[in-house]
N, C-alpha and C positions, 0 to 999 in steps of 0.2 A: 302410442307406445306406453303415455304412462295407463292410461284406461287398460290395457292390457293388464299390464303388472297389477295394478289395482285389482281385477277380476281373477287374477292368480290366485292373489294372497285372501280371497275371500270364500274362494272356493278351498284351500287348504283351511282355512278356520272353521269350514262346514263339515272338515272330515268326523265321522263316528270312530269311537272309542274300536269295532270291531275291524274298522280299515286300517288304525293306527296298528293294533296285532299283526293284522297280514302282512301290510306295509314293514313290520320290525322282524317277523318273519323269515320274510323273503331277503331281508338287508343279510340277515344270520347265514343264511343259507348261501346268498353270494360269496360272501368271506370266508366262510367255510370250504366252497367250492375256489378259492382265487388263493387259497391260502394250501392247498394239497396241490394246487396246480403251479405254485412257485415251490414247495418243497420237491415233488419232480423234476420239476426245472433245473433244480437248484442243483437234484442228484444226478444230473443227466449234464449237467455242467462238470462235476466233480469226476465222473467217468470221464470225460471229455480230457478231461486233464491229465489225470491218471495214465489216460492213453496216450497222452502227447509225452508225457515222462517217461514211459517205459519204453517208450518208441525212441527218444534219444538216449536213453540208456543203451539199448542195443543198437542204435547208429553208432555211436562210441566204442562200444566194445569190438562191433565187427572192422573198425577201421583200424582202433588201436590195435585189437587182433593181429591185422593184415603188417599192420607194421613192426611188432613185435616178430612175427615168424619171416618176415625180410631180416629183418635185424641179425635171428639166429644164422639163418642158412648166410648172409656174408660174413658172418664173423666165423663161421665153422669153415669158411672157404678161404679165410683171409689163414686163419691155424692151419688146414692140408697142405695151401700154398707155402707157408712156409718152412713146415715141416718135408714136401719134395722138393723144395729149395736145398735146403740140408744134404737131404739122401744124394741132390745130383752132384752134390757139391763133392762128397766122400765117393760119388762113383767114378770121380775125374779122377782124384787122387786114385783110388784103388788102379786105375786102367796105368796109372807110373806108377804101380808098384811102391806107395807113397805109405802103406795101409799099415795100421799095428793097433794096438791098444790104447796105447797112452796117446796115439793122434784123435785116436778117436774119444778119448777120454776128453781131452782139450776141445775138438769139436765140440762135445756132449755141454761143454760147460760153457764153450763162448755162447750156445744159440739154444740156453737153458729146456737143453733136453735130457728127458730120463733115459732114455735106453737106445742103441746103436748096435745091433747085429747084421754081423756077415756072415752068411751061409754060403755053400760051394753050392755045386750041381749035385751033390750026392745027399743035400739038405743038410749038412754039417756044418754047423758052428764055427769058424776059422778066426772070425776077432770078433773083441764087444769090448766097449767100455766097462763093461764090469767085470772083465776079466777071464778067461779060458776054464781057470781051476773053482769058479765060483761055486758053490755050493749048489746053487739054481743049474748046475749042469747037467746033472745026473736025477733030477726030481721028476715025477711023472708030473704033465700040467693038465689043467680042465679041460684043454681043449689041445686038439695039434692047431699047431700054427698054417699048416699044407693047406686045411680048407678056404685059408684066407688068399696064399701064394701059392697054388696051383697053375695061374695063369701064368705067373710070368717065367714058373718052371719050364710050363711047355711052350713059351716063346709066344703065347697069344696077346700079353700085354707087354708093355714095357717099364708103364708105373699103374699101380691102383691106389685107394684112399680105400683103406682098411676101415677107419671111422671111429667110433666111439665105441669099448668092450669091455667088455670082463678081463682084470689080470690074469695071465693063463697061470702063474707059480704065486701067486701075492694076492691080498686081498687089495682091492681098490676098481679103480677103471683108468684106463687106459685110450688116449686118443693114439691114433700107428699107417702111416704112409708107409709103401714099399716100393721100390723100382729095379728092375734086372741089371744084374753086373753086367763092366764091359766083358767085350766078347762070349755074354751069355754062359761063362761061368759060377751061374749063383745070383742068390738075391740079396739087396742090402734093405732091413727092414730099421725104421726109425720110430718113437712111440714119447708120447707125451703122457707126464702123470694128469690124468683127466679131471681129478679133484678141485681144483683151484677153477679151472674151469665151468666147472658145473656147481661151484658155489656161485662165480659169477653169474654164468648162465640163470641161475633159478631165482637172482636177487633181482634182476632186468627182463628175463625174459618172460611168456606167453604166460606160464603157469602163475608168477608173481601176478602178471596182471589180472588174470582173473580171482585172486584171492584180494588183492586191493580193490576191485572194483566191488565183488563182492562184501566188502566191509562195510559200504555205506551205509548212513540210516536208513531204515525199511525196506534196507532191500533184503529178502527170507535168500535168494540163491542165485547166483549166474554158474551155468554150465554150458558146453559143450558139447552135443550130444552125434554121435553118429548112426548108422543105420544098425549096426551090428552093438556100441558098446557108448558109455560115458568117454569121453576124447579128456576133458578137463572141468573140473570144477571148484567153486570156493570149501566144499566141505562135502561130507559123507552124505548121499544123495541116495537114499534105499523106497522112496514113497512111490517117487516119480515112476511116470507111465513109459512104454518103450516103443520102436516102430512098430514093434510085432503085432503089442494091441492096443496103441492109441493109434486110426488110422490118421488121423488131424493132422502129427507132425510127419505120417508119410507123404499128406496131401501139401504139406508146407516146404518140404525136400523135395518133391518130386515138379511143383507148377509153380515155387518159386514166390508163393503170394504172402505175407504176414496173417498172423494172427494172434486174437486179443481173448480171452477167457479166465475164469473165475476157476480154481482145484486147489483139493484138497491134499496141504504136506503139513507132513507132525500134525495131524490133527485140526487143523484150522483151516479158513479159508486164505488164500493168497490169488493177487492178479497177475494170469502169466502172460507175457506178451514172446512169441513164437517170430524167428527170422531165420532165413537161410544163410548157410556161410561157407562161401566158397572163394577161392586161390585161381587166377588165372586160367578163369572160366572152369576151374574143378571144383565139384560140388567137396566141402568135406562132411560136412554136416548143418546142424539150425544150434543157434544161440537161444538161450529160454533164460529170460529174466523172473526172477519171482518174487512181487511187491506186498508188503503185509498191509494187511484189510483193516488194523485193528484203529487205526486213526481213520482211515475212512468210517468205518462203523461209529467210532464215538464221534465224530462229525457229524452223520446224518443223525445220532440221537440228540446231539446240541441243535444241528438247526430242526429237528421235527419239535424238542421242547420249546424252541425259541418260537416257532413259528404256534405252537395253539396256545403260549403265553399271550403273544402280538393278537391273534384268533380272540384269545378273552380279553384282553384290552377293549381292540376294536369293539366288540358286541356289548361291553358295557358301555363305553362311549354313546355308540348308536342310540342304547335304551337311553340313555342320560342327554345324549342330542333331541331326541323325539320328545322325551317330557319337556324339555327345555321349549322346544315347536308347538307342545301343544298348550303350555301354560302362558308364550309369550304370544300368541297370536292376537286378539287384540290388541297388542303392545307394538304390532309390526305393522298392524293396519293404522295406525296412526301414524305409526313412522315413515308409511309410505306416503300416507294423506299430508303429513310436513313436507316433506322431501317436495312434493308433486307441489305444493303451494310455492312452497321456495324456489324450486325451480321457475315456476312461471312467473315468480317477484325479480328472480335474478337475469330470466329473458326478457324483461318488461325492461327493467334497468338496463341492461345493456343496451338492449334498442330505442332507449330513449333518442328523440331527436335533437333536444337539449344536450351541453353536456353536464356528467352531474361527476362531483368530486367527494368522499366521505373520507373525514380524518377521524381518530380516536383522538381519547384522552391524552398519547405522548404523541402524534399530531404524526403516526402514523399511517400511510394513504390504505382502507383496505376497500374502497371502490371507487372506480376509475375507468367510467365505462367508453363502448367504441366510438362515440361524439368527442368524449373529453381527449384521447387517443388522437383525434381525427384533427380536433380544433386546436391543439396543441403540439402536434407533431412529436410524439411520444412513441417511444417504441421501447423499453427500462424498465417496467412498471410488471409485464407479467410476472405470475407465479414467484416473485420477489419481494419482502420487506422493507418499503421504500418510504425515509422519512421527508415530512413536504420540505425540509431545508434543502435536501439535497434534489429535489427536483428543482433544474435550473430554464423548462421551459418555462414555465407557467407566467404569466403576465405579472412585474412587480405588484400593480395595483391589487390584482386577486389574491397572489400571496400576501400580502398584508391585512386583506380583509377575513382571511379564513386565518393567523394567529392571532388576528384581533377575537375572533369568533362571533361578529357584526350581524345582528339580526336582522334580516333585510327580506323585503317584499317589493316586488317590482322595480328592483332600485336601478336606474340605467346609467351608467357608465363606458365614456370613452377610453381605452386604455390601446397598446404596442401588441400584438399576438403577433407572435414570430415576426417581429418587426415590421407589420402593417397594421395603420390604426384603426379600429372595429370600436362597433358599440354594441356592448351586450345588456343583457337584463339578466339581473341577478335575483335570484327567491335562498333564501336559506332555511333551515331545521334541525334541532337537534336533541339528540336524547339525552336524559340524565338517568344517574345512579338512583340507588335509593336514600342513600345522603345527600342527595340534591349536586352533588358534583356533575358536574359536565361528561357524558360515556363517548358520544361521536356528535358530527357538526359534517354537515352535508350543504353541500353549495350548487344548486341547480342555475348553468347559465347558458343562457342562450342568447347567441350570434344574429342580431338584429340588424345588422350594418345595412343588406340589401332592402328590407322592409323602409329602413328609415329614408335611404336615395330612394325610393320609388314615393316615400308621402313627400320627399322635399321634391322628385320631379315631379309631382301633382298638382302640388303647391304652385311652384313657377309656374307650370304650365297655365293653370290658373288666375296666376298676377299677368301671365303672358298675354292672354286672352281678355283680360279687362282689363291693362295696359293697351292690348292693338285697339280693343274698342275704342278707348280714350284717345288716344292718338288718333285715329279715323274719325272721333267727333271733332275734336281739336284743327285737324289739320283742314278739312271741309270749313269751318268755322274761320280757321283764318286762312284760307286760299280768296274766300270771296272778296275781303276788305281788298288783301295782297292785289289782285286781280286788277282794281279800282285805282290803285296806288300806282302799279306799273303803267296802268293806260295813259293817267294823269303825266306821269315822269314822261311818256315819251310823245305827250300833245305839247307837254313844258317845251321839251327839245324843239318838234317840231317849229313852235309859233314865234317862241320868244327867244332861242338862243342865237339866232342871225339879230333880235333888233337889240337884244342886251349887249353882247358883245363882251363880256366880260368873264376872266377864266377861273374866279371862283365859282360863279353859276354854272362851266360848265362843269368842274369840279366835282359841284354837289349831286349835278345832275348823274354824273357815272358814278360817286359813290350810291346812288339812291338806286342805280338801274342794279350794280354788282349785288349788292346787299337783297334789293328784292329775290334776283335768283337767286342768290345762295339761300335765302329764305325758302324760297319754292323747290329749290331739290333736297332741303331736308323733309319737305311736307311730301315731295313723292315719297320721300325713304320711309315717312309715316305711313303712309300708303301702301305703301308695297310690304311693311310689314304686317300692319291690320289686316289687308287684304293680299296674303303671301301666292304668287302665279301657281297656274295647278302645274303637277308633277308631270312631266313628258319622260317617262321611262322607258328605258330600254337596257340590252343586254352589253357589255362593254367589258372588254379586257384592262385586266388592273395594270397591265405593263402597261400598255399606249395610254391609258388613263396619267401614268404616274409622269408618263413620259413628257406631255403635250405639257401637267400643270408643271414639271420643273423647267421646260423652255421657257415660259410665263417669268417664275420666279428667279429665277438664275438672273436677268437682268439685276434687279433691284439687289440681288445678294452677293454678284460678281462689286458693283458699285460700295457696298460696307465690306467688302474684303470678307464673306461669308461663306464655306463651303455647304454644299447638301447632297446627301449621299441616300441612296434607295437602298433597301432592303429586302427584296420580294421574296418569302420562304413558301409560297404555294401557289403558284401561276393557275388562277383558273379567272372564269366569268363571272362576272355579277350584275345585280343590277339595279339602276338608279335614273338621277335623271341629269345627264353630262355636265350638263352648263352651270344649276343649282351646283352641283358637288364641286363642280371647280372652283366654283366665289369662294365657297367653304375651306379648300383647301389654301389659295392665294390667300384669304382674308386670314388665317391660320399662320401660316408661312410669313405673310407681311409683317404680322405680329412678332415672329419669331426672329426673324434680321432683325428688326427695331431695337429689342431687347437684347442683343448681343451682341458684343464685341468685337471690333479687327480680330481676323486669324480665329472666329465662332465655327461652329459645328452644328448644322440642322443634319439628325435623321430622319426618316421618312422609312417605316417599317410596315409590310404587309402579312397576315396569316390567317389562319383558318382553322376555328374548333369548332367544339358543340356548340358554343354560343352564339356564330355565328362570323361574320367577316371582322377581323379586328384590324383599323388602324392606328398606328404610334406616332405623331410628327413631336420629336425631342430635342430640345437646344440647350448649352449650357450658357445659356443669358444670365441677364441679371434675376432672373426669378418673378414672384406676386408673394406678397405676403401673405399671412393668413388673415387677416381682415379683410383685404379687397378680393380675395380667392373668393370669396363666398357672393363676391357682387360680380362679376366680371362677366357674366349674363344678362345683368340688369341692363333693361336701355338707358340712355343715354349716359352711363355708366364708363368714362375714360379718363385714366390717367397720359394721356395725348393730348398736349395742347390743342392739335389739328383736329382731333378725332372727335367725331357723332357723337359716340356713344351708340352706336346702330351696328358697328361689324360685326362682332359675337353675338347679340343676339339674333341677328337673322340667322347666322350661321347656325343657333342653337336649333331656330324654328324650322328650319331646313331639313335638319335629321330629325326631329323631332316628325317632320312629313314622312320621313324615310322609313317610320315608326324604327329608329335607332336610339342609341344615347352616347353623349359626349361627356368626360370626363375629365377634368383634371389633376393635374403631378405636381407641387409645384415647392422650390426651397428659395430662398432669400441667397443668391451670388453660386445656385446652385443650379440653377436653372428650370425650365416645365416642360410637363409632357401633357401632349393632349390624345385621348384614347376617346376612338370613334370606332363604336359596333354597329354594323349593319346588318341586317336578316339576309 
């Protein structure tokens, strides 16, 4: 990867001065091209919206519409209603002969109506609130009243709703309900002054709303348009096109679809957006919004200049990025040859096998590679400013040695690593400023502990091996005299102990017989360690294994009040050689009742890793100290008055055959643990 990049950046140093042009070129030309192609975007957005705007402008209007023209016709129906409420009310009375002037004057005024006439069958005037002799008596009016009450003349209706008109003798308008006298002599007609009315009417209804709607910002007109004529609009509307010859708004009445287009009113452009508008599935006409253009246009003039401003930005940039490319390129090819060196300084370092620790001048950590991490149980340290105080794994003895800043080479020390005790090997190095000050102090150490138990089992093994020789010349050397000595002791017996007769003789003679054996079975044990029996192996389950040797031991351990408890965490097979492995283990186990107390605790624990078969035998006895820890392989080597000094080590040379290793645990009133690995 980095040979890659390396060959990038050298093939770009090699470019000519004419590739650089083209290359700057073409960069022009892109952003010129990516820069017209977001100004479209951009207007093709703003349409977008535009159209989403006028689109709820006329969802609004046609709803508000719908409910404005509800509004009028019940309220014009809630005034009919009350106004033939009236007229039935005075045709009750008329039918009792109840009827006059002044009743109906009083009517007129309790149910704030203007005018109350009663005519005969002969269309004559007979009462009114305003009186017989009024002057309005005799005056010719705009209109006959007959073309309204015709019906009920000839007995077709019984009431009609006259509606809203022209005063027939008065200037004004008039709302006028009628309904036929009883017994169909004559009609009673009632009329409301309509003014008051149709102030309110035009302050709330359809008309107001589209003059309010129309008011908004940028909006140039809302109208109402029908097939024949303008229905309603916010203002005087002379530009606009008709059905006659825009076919668009026949094709938008007729199939009911929208539409969105750009014409011309007062001379300018505006955006119309075209809808249908119909009542209770009756078409009446199309609503036509009409949006001014003049903030769209100065919009697209702000963003086209914004956009070949950004356009010359960029292109000068570019030119000024490219000289910058081509002046600093050997500057980049070294920077890449750094980078690439450092790199492979900083994978070296990390994968050190060692581990290595580097503090600054304020004795801040800034490396801390995956060994140091590994050997220290460290997990704090990444991407983080970590001073060495506050680092609380690190072994007291190391951190002392790196605030000391201890210049050291090969220096070996035993010290506590996550509270097990390790021998490492320490090298140190450190930079300085250019005032001779101290910059960083680097502590390379490495975890020796295994290296050192394999030269100390080399070691014994070795003493072990010219220790059995010695014992094997020793024990030959004194078995022959021993041999002569016994023969003698039991010719002694033989000849002389009937004629001596006396019981110190024969006394000496059985201390001389005891003592020789006990002589000669230390010189086998010489023996049989110098010269240790070959291995008979075989394959054997660790439970019956465990089993057979705690039948063995349980004696001697039920007798000191001793429990012993198995632990078997992987039942599988192994293999050894029975009989050997069991001295090993009883010899073990004997040692371990010895050492410990009424009411003691032997475990006996079994597992299985990569390293191979692990066994644990642990007691909390009286412990070894560390002086005799270090002998307690040695032959004849025992604190046991009784004892050889021969248990352990056979037991040692045993596994040792097993090509295994035995270890020990051990604290002072804390008790030992003995760990035995087998292949």
């Amino acid at each position: 990867m980095i040979k890659n990049t390396e060959i990038n950046i050298r093939k770009i140093s090699l470019l000519k001065p004419k590739s650089i042009i083209f290359i700057s070129i073409a960069l022009v030309l892109i952003i010129i091209a990516s820069t017209i192609y977001e100004y479209n975007a951009n207007k093709n957005e703003i349409y977008h919206l535009l159209n989403e705007y006028s689109s709820s402008i006329l969802h609004v209007v046609s709803k508000s519409s719908e409910s404005s023209i509800f509004s009028d016709s019940e309220m014009e129906s809630l005034l009919a209603q009350h106004l033939l409420g009236a007229a039935k009310n005075i045709s009750r009375l008329d039918s009792l002969n109840l009827i006059n002037d002044d009743v109906l004057t009083q009517i007129a005024n309790e149910n704030e109506v203007y005018r109350i006439n009663v005519f005969n069958q002969n269309k004559e005037r007979v009462f009114s609130n305003a009186g017989l002799d009024s002057s309005h008596q005799f005056k010719k009016g705009k209109y006959s009243p007959d073309q309204y009450l015709a019906p009920l003349y000839e007995g077709k209706e019984t009431e009609i709703i006259i509606g809203l008109k022209e005063a027939r003798l008065e200037k004004g308008n008039r709302y006028a309900v009628a309904v036929r006298r009883s017994f169909g002599n004559g009609v009673i007609v009632v009329n409301l002054d309509a003014e008051s009315y149709l102030n309110f009417k035009n302050k709330i209804g359809f008309g107001k709303l589209i003059l309010d709607m129309g008011s908004g910002t940028g909006i140039e007109y809302i109208l109402l348009q029908g097939p024949d004529e303008i229905l309603a609009a916010n203002k005087n509307v002379d530009e606009l096109s008709n059905f006659a010859n825009d076919e668009n708004l026949r094709k938008v009445f007729d199939t009911e679809i929208s539409l969105s287009r750009i014409v011309q009113f007062e001379s300018k452009s505006v955006y119309e957006a075209v809808n249908l508008f119909k009542m209770d599935d009756k078409k009446i006409g199309v609503f036509r919004v009409g949006l001014s253009m003049d903030e769209i246009y100065s919009s697209e003039t702000r963003m086209l200049t914004r956009a070949i401003v950004v356009s010359l930005i960029v292109i000068v940039i570019t030119v000024i990025i490219l000289s910058v490319i081509i002046s600093n390129q050997n500057y980049n090819l070294v920077s890449e040859e750094y980078k690439r060196i450092q790199t492979l300084t900083g994978n070296i370092i990390e994968n050190l096998s060692p581990a290595l620790i580097t503090t600054d001048s304020a004795e801040n950590i800034i490396i801390f590679n995956r060994s140091a991490y590994k050997m220290f149980s460290v997990n704090e340290i990444k991407n983080k400013i970590v001073n060495l105080d506050t680092l609380n794994n690190i072994s007291t003895d190391i951190y002392s040695i790196m605030c000391k800043k201890e210049k050291l080479d090969n220096y070996e020390i035993e010290t506590l690593v996550n509270g097990v005790n390790r021998t490492l090997m320490l090298n140190s190095a450190s930079t300085e400023e250019i005032n001779s000050s101290l910059s960083t102090y680097s502590l390379l150490i490495e975890d020796i502990t295994d290296v050192r138990k394999i030269e100390k089992q080399l070691l014994q093994n070795e003493k072990f091996t010219a220790m059995g020789e010695l014992a094997s010349g020793v024990a030959h050397e004194i078995r022959n005299p021993l041999n002569t000595i016994i023969m003698i002791s039991q010719r002694l017996e033989r000849e002389y102990n009937s004629k001596v007769n006396s019981e110190d003789f024969s006394s000496l003679l059985e201390i001389l017989h005891s003592e020789s054996h006990r002589v000669n079975s230390i010189i086998e044990q010489f023996l049989r360690f110098a010269k240790p029996a070959r291995l008979m192996v075989a394959e054997y389950d660790v439970n019956e294994f465990l089993n057979e040797v705690i039948k063995i031991a349980e004696v001697q351990a039920a007798d000191n009040e001793v429990s012993i408890k198995v632990n078997v965490l992987s039942s599988r097979n192994i293999t050894f050689d029975y009989q050997q492995m069991k001295q090993v283990f009883i010899n073990i186990i004997r040692n371990a009742v010895e050492a410990s107390q009424k009411g003691g605790e032997i475990i006996i624990e079994y597992s299985h890793n990569t390293k191979g078969n692990i066994f644990t035998i642990s007691d909390n006895g009286s412990g070894i100290s560390r002086e005799n820890l270090r002998k307690i392989f040695d032959i004849y080597f025992t604190t046991n008055n009784n004892g050889t000094g021969m248990g352990l080590s056979i037991v040692r040379q045993i596994i040792i055959q097993h090509n295994g290793t035995i270890e020990v645990e051990s604290e002072i009133n804390k008790g030992s643990k003995f760990i035995i690995t087998l292949p």
